[in-house]
N, CA, C and O atoms as a GROMACS GRO file, in nm:
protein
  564
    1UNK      N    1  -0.183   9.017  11.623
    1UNK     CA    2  -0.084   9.083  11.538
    1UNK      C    3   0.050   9.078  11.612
    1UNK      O    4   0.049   9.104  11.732
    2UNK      N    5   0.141   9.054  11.564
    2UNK     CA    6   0.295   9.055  11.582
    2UNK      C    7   0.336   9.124  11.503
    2UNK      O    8   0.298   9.097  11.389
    3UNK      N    9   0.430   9.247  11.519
    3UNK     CA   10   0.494   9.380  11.477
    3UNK      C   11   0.683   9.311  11.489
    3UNK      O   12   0.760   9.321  11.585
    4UNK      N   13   0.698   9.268  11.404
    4UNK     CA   14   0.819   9.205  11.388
    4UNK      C   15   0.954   9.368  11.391
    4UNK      O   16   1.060   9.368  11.454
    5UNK      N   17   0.921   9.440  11.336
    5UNK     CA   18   0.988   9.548  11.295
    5UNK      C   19   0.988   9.607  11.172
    5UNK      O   20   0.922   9.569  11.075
    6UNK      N   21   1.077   9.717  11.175
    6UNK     CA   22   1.126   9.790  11.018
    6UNK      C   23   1.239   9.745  10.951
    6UNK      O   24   1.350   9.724  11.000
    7UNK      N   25   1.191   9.726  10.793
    7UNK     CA   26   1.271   9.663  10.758
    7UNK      C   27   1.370   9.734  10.689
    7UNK      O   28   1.338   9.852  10.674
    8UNK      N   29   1.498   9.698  10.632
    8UNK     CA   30   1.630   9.809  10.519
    8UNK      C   31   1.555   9.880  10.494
    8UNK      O   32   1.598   9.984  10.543
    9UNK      N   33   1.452   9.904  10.443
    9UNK     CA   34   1.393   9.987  10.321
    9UNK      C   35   1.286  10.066  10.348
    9UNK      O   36   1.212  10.131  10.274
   10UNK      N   37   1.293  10.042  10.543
   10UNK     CA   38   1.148  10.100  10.591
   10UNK      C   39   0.987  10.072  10.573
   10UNK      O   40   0.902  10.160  10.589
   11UNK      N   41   0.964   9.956  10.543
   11UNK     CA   42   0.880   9.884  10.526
   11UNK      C   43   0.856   9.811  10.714
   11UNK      O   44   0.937   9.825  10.806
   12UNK      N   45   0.749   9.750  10.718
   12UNK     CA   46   0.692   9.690  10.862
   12UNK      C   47   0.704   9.566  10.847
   12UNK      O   48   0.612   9.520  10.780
   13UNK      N   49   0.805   9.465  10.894
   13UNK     CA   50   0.740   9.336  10.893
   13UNK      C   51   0.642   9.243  10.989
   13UNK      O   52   0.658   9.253  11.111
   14UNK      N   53   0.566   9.176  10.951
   14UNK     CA   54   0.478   9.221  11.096
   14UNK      C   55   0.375   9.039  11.029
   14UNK      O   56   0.391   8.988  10.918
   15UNK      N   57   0.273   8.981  11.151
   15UNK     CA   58   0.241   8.929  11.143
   15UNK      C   59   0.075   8.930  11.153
   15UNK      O   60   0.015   8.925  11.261
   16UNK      N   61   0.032   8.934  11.067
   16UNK     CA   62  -0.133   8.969  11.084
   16UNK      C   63  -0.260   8.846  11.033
   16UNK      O   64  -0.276   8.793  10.923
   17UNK      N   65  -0.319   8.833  11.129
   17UNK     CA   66  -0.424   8.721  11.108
   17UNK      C   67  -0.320   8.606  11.023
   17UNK      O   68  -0.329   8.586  10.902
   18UNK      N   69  -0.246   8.555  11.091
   18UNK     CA   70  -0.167   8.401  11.068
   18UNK      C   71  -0.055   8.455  10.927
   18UNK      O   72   0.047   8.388  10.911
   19UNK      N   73  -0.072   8.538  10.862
   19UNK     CA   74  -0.003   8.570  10.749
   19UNK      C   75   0.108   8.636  10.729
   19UNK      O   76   0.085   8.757  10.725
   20UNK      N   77   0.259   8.600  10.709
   20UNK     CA   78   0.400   8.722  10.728
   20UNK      C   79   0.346   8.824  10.623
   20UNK      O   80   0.293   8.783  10.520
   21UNK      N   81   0.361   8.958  10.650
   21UNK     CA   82   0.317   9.082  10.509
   21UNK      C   83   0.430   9.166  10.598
   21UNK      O   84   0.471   9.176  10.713
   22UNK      N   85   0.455   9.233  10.439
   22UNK     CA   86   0.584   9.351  10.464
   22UNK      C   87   0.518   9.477  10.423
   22UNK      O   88   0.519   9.517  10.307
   23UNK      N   89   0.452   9.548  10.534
   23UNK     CA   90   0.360   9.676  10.482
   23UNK      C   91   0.466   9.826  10.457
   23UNK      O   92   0.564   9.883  10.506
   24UNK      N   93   0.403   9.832  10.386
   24UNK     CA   94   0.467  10.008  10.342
   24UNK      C   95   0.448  10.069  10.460
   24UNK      O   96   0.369  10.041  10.550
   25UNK      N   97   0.518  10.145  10.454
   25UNK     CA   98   0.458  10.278  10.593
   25UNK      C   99   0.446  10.402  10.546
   25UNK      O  100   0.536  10.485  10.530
   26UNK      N  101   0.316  10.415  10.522
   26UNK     CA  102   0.201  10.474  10.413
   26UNK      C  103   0.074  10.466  10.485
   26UNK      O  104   0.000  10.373  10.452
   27UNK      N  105   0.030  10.559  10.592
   27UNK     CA  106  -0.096  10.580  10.642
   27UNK      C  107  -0.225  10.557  10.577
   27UNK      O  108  -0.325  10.523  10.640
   28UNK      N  109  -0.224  10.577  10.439
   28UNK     CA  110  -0.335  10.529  10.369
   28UNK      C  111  -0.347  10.355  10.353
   28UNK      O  112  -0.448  10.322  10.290
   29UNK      N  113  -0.272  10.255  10.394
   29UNK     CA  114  -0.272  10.140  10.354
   29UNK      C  115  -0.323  10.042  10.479
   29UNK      O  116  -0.254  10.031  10.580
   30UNK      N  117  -0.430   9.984  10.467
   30UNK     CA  118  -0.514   9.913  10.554
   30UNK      C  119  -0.468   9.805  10.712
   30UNK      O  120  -0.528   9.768  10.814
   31UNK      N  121  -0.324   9.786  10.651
   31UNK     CA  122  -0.307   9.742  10.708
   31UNK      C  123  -0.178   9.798  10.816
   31UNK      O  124  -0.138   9.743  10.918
   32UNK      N  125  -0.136   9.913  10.758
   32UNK     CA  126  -0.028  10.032  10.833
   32UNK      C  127  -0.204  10.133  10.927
   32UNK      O  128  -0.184  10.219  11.012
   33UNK      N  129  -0.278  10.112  10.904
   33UNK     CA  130  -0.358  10.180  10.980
   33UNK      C  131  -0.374  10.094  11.119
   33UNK      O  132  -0.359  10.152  11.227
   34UNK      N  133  -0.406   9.949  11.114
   34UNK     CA  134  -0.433   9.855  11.241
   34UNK      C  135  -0.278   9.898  11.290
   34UNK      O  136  -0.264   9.962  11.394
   35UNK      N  137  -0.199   9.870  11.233
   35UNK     CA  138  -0.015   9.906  11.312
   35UNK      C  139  -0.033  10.037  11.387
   35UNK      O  140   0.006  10.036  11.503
   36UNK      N  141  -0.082  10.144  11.343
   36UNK     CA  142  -0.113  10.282  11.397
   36UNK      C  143  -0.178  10.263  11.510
   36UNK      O  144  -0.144  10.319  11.614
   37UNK      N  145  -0.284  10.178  11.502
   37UNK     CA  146  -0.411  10.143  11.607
   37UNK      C  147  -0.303  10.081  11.739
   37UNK      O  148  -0.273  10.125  11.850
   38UNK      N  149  -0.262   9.950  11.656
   38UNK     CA  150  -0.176   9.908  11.807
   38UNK      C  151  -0.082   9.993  11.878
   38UNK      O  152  -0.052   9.984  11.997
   39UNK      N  153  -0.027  10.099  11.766
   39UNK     CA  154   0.103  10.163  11.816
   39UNK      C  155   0.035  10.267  11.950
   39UNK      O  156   0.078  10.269  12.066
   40UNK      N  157  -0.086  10.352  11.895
   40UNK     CA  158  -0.204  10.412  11.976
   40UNK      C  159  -0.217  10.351  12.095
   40UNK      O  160  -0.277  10.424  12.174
   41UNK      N  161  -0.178  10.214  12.156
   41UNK     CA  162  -0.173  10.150  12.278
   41UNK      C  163  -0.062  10.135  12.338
   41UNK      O  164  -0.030  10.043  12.413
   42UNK      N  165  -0.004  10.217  12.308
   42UNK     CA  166   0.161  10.224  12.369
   42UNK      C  167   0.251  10.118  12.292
   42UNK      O  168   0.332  10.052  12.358
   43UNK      N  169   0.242  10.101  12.168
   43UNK     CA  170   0.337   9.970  12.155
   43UNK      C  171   0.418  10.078  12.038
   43UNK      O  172   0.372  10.164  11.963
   44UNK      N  173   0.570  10.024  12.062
   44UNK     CA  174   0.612  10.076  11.975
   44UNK      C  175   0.641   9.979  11.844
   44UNK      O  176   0.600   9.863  11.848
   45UNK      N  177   0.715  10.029  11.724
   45UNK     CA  178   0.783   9.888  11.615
   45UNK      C  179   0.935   9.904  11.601
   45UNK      O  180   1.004   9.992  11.550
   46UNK      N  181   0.964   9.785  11.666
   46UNK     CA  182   1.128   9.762  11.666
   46UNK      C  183   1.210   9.852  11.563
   46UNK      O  184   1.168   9.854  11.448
   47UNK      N  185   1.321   9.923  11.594
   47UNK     CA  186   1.388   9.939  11.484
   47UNK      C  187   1.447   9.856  11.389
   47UNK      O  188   1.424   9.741  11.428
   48UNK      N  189   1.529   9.852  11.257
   48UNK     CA  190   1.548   9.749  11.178
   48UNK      C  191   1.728   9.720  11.228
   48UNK      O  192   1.817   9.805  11.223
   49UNK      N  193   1.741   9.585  11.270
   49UNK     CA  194   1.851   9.552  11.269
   49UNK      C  195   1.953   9.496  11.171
   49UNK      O  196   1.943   9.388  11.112
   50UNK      N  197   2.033   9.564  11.164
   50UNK     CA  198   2.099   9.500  11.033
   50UNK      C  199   2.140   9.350  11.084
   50UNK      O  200   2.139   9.350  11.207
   51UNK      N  201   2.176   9.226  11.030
   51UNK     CA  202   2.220   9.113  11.060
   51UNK      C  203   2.359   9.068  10.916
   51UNK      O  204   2.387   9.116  10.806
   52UNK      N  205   2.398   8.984  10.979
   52UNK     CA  206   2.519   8.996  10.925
   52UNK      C  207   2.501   8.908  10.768
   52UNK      O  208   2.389   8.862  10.792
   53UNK      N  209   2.519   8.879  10.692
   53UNK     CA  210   2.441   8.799  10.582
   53UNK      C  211   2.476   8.653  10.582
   53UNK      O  212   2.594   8.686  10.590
   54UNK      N  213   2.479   8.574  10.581
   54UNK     CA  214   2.524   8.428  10.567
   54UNK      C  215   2.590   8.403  10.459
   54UNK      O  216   2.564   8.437  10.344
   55UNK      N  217   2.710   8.320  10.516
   55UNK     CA  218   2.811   8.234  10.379
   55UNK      C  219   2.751   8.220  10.236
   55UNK      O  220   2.802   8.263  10.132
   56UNK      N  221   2.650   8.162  10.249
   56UNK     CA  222   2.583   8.147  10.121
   56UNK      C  223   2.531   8.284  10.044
   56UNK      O  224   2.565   8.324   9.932
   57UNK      N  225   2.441   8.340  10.136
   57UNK     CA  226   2.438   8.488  10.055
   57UNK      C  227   2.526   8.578  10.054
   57UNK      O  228   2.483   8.693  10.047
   58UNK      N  229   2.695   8.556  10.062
   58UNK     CA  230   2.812   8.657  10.009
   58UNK      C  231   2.817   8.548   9.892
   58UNK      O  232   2.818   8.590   9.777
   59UNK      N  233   2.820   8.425   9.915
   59UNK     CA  234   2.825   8.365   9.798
   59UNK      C  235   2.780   8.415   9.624
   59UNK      O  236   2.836   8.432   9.515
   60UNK      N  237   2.619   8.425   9.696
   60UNK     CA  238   2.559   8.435   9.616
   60UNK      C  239   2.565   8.549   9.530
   60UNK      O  240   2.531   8.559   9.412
   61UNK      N  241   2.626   8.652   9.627
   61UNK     CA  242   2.686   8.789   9.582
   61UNK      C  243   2.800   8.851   9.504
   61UNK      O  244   2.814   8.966   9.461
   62UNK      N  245   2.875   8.750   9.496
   62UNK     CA  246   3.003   8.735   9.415
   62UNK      C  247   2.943   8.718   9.255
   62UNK      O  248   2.860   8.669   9.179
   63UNK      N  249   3.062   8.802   9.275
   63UNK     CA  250   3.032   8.865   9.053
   63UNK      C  251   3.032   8.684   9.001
   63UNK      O  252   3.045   8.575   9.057
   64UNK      N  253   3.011   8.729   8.883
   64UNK     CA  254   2.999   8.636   8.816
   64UNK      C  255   3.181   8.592   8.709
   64UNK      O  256   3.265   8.680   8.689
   65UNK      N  257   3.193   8.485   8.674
   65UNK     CA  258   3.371   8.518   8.653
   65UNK      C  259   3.309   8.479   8.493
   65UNK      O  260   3.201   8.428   8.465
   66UNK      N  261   3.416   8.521   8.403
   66UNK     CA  262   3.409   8.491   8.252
   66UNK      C  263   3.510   8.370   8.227
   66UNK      O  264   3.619   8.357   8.284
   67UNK      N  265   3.466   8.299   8.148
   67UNK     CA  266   3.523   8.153   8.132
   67UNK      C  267   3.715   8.155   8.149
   67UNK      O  268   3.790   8.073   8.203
   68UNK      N  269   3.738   8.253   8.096
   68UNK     CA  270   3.851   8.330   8.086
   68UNK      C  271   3.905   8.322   8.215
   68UNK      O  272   3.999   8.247   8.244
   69UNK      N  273   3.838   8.409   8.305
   69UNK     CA  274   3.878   8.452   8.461
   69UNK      C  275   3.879   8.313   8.555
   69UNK      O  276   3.958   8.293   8.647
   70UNK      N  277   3.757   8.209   8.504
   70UNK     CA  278   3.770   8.109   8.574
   70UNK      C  279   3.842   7.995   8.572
   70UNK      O  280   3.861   7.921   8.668
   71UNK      N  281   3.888   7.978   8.446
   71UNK     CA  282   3.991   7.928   8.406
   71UNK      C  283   4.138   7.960   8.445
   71UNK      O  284   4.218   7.879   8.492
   72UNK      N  285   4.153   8.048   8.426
   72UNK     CA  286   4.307   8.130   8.511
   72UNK      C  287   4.288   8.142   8.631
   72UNK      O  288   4.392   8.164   8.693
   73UNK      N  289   4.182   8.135   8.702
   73UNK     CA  290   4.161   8.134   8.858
   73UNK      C  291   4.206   7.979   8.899
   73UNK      O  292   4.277   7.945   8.994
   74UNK      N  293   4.155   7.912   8.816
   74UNK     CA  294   4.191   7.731   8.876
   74UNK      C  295   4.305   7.749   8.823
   74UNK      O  296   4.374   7.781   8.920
   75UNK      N  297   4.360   7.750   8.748
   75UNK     CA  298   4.539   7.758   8.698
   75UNK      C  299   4.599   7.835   8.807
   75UNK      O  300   4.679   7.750   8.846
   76UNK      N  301   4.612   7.910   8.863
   76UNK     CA  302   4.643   8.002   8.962
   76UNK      C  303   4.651   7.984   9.081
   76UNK      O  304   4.738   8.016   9.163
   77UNK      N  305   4.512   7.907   9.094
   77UNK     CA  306   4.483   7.816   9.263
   77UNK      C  307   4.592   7.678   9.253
   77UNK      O  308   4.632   7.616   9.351
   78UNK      N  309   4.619   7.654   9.143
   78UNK     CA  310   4.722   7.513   9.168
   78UNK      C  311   4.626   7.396   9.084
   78UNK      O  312   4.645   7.275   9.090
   79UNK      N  313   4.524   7.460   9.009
   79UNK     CA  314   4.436   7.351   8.951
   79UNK      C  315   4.471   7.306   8.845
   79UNK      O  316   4.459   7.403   8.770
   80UNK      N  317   4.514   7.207   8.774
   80UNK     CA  318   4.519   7.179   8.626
   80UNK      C  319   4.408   7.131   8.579
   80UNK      O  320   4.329   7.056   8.636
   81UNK      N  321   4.403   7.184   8.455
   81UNK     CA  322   4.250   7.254   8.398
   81UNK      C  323   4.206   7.075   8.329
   81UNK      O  324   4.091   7.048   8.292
   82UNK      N  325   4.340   6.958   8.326
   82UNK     CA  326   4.283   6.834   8.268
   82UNK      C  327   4.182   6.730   8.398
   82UNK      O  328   4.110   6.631   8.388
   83UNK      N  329   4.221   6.810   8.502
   83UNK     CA  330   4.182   6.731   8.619
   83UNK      C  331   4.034   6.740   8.655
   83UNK      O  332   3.962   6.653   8.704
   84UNK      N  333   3.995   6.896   8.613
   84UNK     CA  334   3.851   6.935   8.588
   84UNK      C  335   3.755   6.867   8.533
   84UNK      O  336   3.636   6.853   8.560
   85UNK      N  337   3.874   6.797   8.391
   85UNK     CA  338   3.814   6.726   8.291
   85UNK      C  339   3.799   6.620   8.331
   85UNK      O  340   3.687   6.577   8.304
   86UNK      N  341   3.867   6.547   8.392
   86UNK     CA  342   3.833   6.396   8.491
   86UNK      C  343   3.751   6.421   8.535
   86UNK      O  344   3.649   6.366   8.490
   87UNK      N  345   3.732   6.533   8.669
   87UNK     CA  346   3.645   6.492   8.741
   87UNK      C  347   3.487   6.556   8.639
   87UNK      O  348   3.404   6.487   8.698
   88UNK      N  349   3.448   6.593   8.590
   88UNK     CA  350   3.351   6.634   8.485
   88UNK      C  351   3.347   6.448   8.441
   88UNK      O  352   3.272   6.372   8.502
   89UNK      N  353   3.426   6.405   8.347
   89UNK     CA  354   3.398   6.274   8.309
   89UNK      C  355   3.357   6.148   8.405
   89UNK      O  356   3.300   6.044   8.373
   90UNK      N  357   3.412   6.200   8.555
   90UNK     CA  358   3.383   6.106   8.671
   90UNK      C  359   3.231   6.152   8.720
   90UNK      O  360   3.190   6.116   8.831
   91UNK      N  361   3.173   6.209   8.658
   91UNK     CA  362   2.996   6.212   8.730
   91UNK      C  363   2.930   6.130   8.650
   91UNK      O  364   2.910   6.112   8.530
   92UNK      N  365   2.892   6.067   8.792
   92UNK     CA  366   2.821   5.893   8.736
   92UNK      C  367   2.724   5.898   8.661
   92UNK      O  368   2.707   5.802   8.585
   93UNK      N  369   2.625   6.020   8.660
   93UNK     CA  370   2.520   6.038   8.597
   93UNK      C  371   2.543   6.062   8.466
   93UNK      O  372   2.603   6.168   8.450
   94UNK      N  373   2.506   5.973   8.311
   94UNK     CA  374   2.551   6.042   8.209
   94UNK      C  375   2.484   6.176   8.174
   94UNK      O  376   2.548   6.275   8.139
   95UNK      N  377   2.355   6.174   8.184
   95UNK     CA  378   2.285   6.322   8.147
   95UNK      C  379   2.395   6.464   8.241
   95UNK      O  380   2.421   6.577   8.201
   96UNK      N  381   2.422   6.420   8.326
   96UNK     CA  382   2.442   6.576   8.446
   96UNK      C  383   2.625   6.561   8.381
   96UNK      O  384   2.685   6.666   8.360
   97UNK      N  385   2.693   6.431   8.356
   97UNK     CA  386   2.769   6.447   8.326
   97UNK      C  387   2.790   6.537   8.148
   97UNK      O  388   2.890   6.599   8.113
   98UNK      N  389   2.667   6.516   8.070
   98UNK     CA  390   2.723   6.587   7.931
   98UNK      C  391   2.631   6.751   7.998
   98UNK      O  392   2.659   6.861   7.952
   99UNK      N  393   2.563   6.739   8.069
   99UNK     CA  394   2.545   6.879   8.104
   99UNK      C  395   2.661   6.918   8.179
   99UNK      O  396   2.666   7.039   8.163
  100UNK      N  397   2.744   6.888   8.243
  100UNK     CA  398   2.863   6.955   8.327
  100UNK      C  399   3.000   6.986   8.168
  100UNK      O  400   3.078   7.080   8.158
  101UNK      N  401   2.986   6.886   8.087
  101UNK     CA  402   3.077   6.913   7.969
  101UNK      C  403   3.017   7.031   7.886
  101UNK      O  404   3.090   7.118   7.839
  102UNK      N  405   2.872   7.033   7.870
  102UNK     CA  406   2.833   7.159   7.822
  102UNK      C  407   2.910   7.304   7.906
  102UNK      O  408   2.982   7.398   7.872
  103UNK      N  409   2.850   7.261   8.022
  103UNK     CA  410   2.888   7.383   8.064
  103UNK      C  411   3.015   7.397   8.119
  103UNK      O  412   3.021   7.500   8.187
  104UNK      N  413   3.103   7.343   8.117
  104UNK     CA  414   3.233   7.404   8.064
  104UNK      C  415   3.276   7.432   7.968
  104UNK      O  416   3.307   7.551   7.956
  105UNK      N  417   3.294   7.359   7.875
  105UNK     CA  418   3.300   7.372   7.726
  105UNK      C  419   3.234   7.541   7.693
  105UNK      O  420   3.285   7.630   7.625
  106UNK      N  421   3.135   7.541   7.753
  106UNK     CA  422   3.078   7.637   7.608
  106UNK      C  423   2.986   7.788   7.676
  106UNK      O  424   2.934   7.881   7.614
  107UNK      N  425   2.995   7.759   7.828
  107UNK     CA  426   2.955   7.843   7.937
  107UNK      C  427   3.027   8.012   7.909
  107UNK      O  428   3.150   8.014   7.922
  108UNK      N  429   2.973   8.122   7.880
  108UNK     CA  430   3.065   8.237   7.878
  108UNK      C  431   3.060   8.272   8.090
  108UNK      O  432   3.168   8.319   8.125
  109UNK      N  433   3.014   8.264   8.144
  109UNK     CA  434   3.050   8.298   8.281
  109UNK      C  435   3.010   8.183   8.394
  109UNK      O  436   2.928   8.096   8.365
  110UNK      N  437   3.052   8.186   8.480
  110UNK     CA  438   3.048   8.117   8.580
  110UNK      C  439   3.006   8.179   8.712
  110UNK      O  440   3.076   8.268   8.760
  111UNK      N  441   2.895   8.137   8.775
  111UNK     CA  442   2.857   8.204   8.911
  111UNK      C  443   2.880   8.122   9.010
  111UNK      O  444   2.872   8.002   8.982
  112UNK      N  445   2.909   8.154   9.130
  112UNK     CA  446   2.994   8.128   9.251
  112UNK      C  447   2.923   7.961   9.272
  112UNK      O  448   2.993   7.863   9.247
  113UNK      N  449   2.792   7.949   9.316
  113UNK     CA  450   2.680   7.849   9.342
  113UNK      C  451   2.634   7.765   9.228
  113UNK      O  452   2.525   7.708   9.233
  114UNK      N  453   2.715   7.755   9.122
  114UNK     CA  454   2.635   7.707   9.004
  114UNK      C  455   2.659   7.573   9.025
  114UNK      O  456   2.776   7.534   9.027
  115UNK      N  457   2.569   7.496   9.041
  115UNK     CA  458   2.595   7.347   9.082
  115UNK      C  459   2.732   7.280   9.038
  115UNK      O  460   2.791   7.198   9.109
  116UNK      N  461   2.782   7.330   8.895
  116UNK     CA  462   2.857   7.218   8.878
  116UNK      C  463   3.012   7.264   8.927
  116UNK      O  464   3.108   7.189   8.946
  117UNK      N  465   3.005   7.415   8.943
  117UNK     CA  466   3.103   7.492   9.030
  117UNK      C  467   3.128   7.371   9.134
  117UNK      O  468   3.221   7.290   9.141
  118UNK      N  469   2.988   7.393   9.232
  118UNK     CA  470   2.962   7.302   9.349
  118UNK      C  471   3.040   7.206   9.364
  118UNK      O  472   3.124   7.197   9.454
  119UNK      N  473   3.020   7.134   9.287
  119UNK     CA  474   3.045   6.991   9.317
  119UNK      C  475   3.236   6.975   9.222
  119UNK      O  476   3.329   6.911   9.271
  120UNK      N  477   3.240   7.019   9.145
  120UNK     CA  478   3.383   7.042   9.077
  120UNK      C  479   3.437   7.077   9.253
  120UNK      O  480   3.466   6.984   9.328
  121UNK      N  481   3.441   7.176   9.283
  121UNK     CA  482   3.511   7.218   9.369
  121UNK      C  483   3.526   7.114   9.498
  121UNK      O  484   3.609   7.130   9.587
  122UNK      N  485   3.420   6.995   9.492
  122UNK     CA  486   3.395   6.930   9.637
  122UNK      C  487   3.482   6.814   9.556
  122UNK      O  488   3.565   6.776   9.638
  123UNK      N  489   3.499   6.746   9.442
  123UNK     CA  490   3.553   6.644   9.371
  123UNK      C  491   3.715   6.704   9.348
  123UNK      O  492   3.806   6.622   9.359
  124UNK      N  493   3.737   6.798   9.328
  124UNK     CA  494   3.885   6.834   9.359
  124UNK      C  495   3.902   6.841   9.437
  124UNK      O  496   4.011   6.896   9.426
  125UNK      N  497   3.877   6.829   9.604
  125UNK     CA  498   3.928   6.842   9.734
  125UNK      C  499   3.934   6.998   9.776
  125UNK      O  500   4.021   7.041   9.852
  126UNK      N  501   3.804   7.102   9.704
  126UNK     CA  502   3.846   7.189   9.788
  126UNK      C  503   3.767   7.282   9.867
  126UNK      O  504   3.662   7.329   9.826
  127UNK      N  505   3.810   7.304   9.961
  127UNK     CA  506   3.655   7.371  10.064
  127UNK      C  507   3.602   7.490  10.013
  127UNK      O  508   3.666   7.554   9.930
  128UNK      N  509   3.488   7.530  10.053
  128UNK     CA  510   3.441   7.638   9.986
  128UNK      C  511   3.487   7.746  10.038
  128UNK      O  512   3.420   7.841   9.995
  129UNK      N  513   3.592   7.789  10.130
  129UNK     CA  514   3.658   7.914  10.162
  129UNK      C  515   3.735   7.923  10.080
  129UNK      O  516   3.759   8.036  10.035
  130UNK      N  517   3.822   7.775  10.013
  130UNK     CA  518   3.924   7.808   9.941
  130UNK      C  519   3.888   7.833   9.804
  130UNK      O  520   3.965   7.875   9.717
  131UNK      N  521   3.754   7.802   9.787
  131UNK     CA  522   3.695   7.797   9.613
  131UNK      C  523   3.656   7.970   9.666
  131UNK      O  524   3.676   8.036   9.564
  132UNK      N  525   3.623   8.041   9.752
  132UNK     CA  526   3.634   8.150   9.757
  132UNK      C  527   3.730   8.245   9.743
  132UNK      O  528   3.727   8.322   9.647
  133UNK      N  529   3.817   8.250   9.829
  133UNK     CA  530   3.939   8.284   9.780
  133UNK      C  531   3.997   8.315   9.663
  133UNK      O  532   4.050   8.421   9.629
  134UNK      N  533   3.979   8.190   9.591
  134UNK     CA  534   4.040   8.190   9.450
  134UNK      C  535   3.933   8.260   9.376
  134UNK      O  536   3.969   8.313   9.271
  135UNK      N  537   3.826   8.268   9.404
  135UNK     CA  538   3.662   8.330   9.320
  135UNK      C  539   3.759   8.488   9.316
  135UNK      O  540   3.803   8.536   9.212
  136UNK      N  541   3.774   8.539   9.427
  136UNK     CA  542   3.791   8.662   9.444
  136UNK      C  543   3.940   8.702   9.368
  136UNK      O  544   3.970   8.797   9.296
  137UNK      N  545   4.006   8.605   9.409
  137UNK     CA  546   4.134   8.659   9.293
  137UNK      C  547   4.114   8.683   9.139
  137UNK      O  548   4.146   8.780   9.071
  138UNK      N  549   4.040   8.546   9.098
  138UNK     CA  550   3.994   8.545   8.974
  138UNK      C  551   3.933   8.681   8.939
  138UNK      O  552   3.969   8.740   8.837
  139UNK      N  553   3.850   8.728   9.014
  139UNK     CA  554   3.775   8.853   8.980
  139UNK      C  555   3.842   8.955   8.935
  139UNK      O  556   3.807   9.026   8.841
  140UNK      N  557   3.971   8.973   9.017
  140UNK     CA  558   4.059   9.075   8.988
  140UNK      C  559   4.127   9.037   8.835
  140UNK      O  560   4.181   9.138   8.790
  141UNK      N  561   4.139   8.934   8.753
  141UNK     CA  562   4.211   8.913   8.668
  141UNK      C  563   4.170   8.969   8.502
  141UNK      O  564   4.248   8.947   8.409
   0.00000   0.00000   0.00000
């Protein structure tokens, strides 16, 4: 057994017979009883460390913008909204290309990671701090 620690929510993460499990900490539960057993041998369970979240999961955390907001966000960032349309018409793939026209065209919101966000933003030249940036202004609008 490996006693990884407590997790946000006070839960155990812990490693038992080859398997990751996130046990309640709830004395009645079979497997918070063996944790008791080891703890009974002097071992204690780590406290829970917070860690800082990764680029991608603030990403992923960012509101969602309304076609509206994202639109005036690229107008705002210096984007002209026909250049979008190039690069949308410049994906070599025809299927991903009439799915990227769908979803501009006819999308009511836009989330930070949505592939075609993705790649729009990498085909206009712009890094993803700066497609952030502008995410967050947009939000305010």
């Amino acid at each position: 057994m490996n006693v990884h620690g407590y997790t946000q929510d006070g839960a155990i993460e812990a490693i038992i017979s080859g398997s990751h499990v996130i046990i309640p900490d709830d004395p009645d539960n079979r497997h918070r009883q063996l944790i008791a057993a080891w703890e009974a041998e002097g071992n204690t369970i780590p406290p829970h460390t917070p860690r800082d979240p990764t680029k991608e999961e603030v990403r992923a955390a960012m509101p969602a913008l309304s076609a509206r907001q994202f639109r005036l966000g690229l107008i705002d960032g210096g984007i002209d909204l026909a250049d979008v349309e190039t690069a949308i018409a410049a994906i070599p793939d025809p299927v991903e290309r009439q799915k990227g026209q769908v979803e501009w065209e006819y999308a009511a919101q836009f989330n930070r990671l949505h592939p075609l966000v993705v790649q729009l933003s990498s085909s206009l030249g712009l890094t993803p701090e700066q497609v952030d940036a502008m995410w967050e202004q947009a939000a305010a609008l």
